[in-house]
C-alpha positions as CSV (number, residue, x, y, z in Angstrom):
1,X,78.8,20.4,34.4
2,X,76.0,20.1,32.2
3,X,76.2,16.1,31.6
4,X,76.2,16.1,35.7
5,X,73.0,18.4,35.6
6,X,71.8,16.2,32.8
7,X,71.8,12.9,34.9
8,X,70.4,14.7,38.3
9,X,67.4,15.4,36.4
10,X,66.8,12.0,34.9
11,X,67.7,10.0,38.1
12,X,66.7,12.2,41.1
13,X,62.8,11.4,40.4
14,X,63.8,8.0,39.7
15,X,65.7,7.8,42.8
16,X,63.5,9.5,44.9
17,X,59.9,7.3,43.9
18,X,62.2,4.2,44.9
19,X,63.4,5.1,48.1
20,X,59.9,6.6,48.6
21,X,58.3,2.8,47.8
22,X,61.1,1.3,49.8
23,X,59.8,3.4,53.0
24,X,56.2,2.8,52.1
25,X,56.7,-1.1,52.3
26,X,58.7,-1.0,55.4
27,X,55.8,1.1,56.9
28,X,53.4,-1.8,55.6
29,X,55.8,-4.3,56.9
30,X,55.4,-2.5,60.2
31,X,51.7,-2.7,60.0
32,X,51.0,-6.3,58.8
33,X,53.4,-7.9,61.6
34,X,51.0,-6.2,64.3
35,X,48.9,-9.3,63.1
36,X,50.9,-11.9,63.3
37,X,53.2,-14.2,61.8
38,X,50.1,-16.0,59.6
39,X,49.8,-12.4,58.2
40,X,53.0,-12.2,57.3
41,X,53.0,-15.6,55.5
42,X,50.0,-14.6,53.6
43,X,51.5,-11.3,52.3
44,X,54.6,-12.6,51.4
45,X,52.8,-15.6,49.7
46,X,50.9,-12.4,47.7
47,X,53.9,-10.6,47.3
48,X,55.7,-13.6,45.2
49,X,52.7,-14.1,43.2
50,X,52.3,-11.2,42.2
51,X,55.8,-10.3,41.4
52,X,55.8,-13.4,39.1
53,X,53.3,-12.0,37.3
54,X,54.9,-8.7,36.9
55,X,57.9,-10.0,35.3
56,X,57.3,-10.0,31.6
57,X,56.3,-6.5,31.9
58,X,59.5,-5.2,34.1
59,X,61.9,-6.9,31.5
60,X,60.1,-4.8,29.0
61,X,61.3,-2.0,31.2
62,X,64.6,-2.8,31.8
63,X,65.1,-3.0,28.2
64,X,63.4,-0.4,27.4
65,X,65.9,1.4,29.9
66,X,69.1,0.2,27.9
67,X,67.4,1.4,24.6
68,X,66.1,4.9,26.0
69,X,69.1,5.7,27.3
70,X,71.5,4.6,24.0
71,X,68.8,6.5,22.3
72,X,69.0,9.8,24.4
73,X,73.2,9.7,24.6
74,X,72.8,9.7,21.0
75,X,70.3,12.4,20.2
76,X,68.1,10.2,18.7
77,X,64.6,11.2,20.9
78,X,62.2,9.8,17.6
79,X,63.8,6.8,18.5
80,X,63.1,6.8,22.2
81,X,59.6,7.5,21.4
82,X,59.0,4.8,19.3
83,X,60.9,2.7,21.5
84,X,58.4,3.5,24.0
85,X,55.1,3.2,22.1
86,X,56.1,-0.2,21.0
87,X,57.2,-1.4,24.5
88,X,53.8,-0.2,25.2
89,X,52.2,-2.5,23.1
């Protein structure tokens, strides 16, 4: 009960601010095809550029996510927090 309680409270937010980006985007989606298919081209160009430019820093996250969560199974939170500082720099 308490390692269920445990991952609720680190995933739910998680969770949550995804499906809350996913609905956000489909909103926008909405939106941008009210002006036409050259729109939509030029956001989706956008969209690939800047997700190429945001990939360094999301493998720093996703490894930062394998670390965090050895480091929390094991008790080890002065790890974690270093962990995090230097994926911050």
């Amino acid at each position: 009960k308490n390692i269920i309680k445990r991952i609720l409270n680190i995933s739910l937010p998680a969770s949550l601010g995804q499906s809350g980006s996913a609905l956000g985007f489909m909103v926008l989606n909405g939106f941008i095809a009210s002006y036409g298919t050259a729109t939509i081209a030029a956001f989706g160009m956008v969209n690939r550029i800047t997700s190429l430019i945001s990939q360094p820093a999301m493998g720093i996250g996703a490894a930062l996510t394998s670390i965090v969560g050895q480091n929390i199974g094991a008790d080890q939170l002065d790890r974690v927090r270093e962990a995090f500082k230097k994926s911050l720099i």
